[in-house]
N, C-alpha and C positions, 0 to 999 in steps of 0.2 A: 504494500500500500504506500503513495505518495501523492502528494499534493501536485496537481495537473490541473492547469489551466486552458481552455481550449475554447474557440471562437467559432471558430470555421469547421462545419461536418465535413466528412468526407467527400461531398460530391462537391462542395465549393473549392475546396481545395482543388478538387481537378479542375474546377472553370475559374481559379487564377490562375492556375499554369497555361491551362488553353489560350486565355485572354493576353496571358506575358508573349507565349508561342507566334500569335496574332500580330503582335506589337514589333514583335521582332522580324519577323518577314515580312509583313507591309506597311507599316510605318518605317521602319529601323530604328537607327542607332547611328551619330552623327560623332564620327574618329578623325579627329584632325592630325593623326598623326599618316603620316603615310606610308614608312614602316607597317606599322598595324594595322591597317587599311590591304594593303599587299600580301600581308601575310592568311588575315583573313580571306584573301580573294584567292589565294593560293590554296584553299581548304576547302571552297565551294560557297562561299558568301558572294551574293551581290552585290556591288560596287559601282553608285554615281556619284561621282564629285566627292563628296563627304558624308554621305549615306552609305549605311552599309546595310542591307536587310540580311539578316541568317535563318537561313532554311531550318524545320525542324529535325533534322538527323543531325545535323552538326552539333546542335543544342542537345542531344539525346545523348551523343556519342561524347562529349566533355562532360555531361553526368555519369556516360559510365567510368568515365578515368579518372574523375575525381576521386582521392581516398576518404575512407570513412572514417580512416580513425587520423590521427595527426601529435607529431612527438612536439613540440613548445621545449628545445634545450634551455638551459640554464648556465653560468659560468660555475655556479656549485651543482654537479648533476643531482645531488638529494632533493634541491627546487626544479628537476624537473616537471612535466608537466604533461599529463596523457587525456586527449580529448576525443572522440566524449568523457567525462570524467567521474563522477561518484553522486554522491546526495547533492553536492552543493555543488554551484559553479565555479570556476575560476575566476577571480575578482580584481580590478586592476583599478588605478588613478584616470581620468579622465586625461583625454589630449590638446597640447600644447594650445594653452591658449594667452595672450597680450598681456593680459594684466595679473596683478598678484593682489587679492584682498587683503589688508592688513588689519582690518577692526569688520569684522563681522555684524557686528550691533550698528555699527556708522556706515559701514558700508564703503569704508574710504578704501583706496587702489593706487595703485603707481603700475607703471610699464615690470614685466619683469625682466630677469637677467640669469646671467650663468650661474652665479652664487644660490640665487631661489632655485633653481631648477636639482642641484646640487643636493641641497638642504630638501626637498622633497624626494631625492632617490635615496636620501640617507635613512627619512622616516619611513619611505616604502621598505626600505630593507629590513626595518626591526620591525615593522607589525606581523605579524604573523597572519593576520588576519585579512591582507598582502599576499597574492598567491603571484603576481606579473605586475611589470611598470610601464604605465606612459611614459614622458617626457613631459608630463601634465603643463608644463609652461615654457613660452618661448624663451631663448637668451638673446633677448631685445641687444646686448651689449655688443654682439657680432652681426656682421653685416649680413641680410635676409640672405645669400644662396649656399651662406655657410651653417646657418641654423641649426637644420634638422640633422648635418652629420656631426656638428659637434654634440649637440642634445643627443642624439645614440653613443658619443664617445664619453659626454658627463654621467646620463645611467647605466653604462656599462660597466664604467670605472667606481663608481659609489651604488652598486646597486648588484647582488648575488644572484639577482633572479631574470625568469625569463622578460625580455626587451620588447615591448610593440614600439616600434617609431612610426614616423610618418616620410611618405617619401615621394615627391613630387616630380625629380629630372633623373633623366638616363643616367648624368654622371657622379648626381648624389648616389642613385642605388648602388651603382660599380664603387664608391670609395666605403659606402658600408658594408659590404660586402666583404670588402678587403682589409676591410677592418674587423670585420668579426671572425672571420681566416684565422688571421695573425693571433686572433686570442686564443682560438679553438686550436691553433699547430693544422689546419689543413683545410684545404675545400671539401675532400670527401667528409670531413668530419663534423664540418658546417651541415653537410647536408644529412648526413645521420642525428643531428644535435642543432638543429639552428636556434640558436641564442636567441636571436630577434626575426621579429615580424614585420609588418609593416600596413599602416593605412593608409588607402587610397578612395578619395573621397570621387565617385561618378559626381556629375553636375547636372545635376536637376531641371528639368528632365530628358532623359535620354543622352548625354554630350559625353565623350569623355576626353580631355585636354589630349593633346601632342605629347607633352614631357611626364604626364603622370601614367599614361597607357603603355608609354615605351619604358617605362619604368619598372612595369607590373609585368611587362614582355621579360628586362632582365635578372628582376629578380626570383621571377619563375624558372628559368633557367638555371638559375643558381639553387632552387629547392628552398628558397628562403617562403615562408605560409606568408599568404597575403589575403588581407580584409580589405575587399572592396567596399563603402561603404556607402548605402544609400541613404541619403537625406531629402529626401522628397516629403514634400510637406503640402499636405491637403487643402486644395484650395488657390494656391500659387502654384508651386511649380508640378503639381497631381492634379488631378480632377479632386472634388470636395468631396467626391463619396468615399468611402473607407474601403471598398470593393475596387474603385477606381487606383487608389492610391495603391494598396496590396498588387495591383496588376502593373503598374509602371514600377514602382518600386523593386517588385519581383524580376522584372524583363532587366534593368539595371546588372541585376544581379547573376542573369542567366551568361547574358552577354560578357558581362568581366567573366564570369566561367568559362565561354568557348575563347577566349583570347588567353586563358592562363593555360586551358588544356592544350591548346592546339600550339603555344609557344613551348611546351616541355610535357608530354602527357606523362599523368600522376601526379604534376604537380598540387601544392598542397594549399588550399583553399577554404576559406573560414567565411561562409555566408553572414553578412554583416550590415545590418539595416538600424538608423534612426528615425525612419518613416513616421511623420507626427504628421498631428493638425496642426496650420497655422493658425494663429491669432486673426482674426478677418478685422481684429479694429486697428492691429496696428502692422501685420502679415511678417513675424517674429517666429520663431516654435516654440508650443505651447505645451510644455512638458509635464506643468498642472492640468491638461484638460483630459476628461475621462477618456479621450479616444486616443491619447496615448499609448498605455497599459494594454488598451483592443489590439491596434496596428502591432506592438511586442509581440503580445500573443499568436497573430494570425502570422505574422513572419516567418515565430519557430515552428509553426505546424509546418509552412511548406521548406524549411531548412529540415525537418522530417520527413516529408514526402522524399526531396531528395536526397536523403541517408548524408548529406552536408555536415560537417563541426557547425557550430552558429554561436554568433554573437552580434544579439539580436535586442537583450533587454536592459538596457543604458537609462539608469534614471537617474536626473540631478534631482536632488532633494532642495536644496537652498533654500530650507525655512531655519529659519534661527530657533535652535532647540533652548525652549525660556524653562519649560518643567515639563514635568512628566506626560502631559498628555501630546504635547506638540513631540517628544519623544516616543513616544505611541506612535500615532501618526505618520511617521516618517520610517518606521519596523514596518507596518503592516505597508504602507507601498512597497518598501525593498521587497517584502513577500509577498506580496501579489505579482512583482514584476520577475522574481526568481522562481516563480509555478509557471512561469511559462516554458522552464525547461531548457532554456539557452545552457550551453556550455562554458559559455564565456561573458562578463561582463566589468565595464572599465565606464566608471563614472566617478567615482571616490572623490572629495576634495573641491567640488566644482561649483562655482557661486554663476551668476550672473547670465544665464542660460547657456553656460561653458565658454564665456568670454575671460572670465575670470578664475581663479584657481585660490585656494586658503589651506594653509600648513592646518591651522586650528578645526576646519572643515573638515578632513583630512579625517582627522583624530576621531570626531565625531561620527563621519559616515564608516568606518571602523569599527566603532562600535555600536551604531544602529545593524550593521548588518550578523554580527557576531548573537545579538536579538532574535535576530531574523530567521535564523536556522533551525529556528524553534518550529515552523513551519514548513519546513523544509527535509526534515529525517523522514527514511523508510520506515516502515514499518511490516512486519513479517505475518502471514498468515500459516499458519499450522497447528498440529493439533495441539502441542504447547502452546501456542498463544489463543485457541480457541478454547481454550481449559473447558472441555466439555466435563472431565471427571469433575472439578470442582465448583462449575455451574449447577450440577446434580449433587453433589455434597451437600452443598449451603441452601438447594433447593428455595421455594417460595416465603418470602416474608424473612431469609437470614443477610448474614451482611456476609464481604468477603476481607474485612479488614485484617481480620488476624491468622488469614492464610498464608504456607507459606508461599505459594504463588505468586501475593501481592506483594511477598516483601523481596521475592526474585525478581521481578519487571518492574516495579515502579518507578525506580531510578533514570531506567530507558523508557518507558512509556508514556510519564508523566512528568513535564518540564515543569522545575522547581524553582528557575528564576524569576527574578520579579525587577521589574522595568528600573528601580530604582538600585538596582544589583549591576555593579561592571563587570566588563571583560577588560578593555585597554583604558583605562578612563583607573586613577589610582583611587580604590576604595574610600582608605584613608585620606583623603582631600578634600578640605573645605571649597567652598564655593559655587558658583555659579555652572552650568555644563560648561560655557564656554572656559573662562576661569581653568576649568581645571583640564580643557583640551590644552588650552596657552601652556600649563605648567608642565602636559606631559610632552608638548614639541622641546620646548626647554631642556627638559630633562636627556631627552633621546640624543638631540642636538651636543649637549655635552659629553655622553656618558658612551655612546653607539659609534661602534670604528667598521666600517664595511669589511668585507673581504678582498684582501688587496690582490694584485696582479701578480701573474706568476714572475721570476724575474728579471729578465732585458723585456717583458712585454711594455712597459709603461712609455721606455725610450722608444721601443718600435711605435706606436700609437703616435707619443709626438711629432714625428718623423712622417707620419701618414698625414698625419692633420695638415702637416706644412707643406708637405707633396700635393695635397686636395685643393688647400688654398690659390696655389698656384694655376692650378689647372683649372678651377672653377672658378676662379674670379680672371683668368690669363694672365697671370704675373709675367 
């Protein structure tokens, strides 16, 4: 027995695959890359100008090469990572985003930098509750085409666990690439173990850029898992029905599949949707609106349909946890949004509809979801746990308190925590939620030393960075 969430019956589920299938061969899909254009037209894809339409066997035949299961390496193999995974998802920081919240209550922000980004690979690495890293914040301090490979070289180097980065140009993927080699001792190794992932955001709806498709082309090659991620949002860049959006959102989705499959078949692929409703007063994504939680849920039905990893149920919470009930509140969405059965999800830490990022947030959504699991455990059917002998025992009108039965399960069958009980938040601590998220970033900040690099790796890396620079910027 487990807590499943489901939306969509089984026959709708086929008529959004049909409806994506539909979308794909007569409308398309619009590849400004030409590379990727070429390659698909070499596979049996129609090709005008910048339209691609793809037949349905092409899209048939990259679900069958798709794998079903997917290794997520780690720089410590104990933090690796096998998905599908167990009771609970895999749980990650939310990505890179501009600003850094610094008073949660004020709400006040600054740009971030290398240092913030740093300081949140260091608190990713001691939570336990931290399964994979974002790069949760940009390092504003470096000029934009160096970003995202230094931000994969800052959580790589302060951070044990498995990597999602984000990755936008051919030459960014090839230098992390070669950067994640050099940690691993090899390519073959990389690709038995890849450390890091990568998101790639399609463009809403239907587009996908030049530099982020040829991107996805070579990091597929390389075996590195890529989340293509849709963000189609109902209303603007979807149609406003929930059926509509599920059907663009999906075709998104199908398409970065026949472009990962058919650039390296097997390659390893993580279906990867934030498909919301837009806000229609101000056309924002609408993370608070019921049909958020919906579009989650219908996504991982058909990241099920096609036997896909998924990470699919992304929820920013951004309510300022004041007492117990608005900490309530913020449990029961992480568990409503974790029955949808995603294997993967990376939201932690995120203020401002993901514009913004908070060390103290951080700490918080940490332990709202450590709550959450309460929700979340199997549970076993058998004739142990259906104690027919001692339903007939205790017979009509007795109790079962002081069997021993009740005193073998109730520990695992009866959660005994109470909202006002921590996991990472220190017991022993006065004040405020927030209050005492400040004192444990503090604490961690001072106290927590990552797992450092094996020996000449740290000089090889700097040596990379400054070979990248070169090359990416044209020195």
């Amino acid at each position: 027995m487990r807590g499943v969430l489901t939306f969509l019956s089984d026959s709708e589920v086929e008529q959004i695959h049909e409806a994506s299938l539909r979308i794909l061969k007569e409308t398309g899909v619009k590849v400004l890359s030409e590379k990727v254009r070429k390659l698909l037209a070499d596979n049996g894809a129609e090709v005008d100008g910048e339209i691609v339409k793809i037949p349905k066997p092409m899209v048939e035949e990259a679900a069958r090469r798709a794998p079903r299961e997917i290794i997520l390496g780690a720089r410590d193999p104990k933090c690796d990572l096998k998905i599908p995974g167990g009771e609970f998802p895999f749980i990650a920081t939310s990505g890179f985003s501009p600003f850094i919240t610094t008073n949660l209550e004020t709400k006040e922000r600054r740009q971030s930098t290398s240092s913030d980004l740093r300081d949140f690979a260091i608190v990713g690495d001691y939570l336990e509750t931290l399964d994979y890293f974002w790069p949760i914040v940009i390092p504003n301090d470096l000029p934009p085409p160096l970003q995202e490979l230094h931000a994969a070289a800052i959580a790589l180097r302060n951070n044990r666990k498995h990597i999602q980065c984000s990755c936008v140009t051919e030459k960014t993927a090839q230098w992390q690439i070669r950067l994640a080699t050099t940690i691993v001792g090899g390519e073959a190794e990389l690709k038995k173990r890849p450390i890091f992932s990568t998101v790639n955001c399609v463009v809403a709806p239907l587009t996908f850029e030049k530099d982020s498709s040829e991107a996805m082309v070579v990091l597929a090659r390389a075996g590195i898992p890529i989340s293509p991620m849709t963000m189609v949002l109902g209303g603007t860049t979807a149609p406003v029905t929930l059926a509509g959006t599920l059907a663009v959102g999906n075709a998104e989705e199908l398409a970065a599949l026949v472009m990962v499959e058919y650039a390296n078949p097997g390659a390893p692929l993580i279906y990867t949707s934030e498909a919301a409703p837009a806000d229609m007063k101000t056309g924002e994504i609408s993370y608070k609106a019921p049909e958020y939680p919906l579009l989650s849920v219908g996504a991982a039905q058909m990241t099920r349909f096609y036997e896909i990893p998924s990470l699919v149920a992304d929820i920013s919470l951004e309510e300022v946890v004041s007492d117990i009930p608005s900490f309530e509140r913020n449990v029961l969405r992480v568990a409503m949004a974790f029955m949808s059965r995603t294997d993967l999800s990376a939201w932690l830490g995120s203020c401002d509809r993901a514009l913004s990022a908070s060390l103290d947030q951080l700490i918080l959504d940490a332990e709202v979801c450590k709550h959450a699991h309460a929700y979340l455990r199997q549970f076993e059917i058998n004739n142990d746990t259906l104690a027919m002998d001692v339903i007939c025992e205790v017979g009509p009108g007795g109790h079962f308190l002081d069997k021993a039965h009740t005193l073998k399960h109730f520990k695992r069958e009866i959660w005994s925590r109470q909202f006002s009980d921590t996991f990472v938040l220190d017991p022993a601590a006065k004040g405020s939620y927030i209050e005492r998220a400040k004192a444990k970033v503090e604490e961690i900040l001072a106290s927590h030393t990552p797992l450092p690099f094996k020996d000449n790796v740290d000089k090889e890396i700097q040596q990379i960075l400054k070979d990248a620079e070169n090359d990416i910027l044209g020195k």
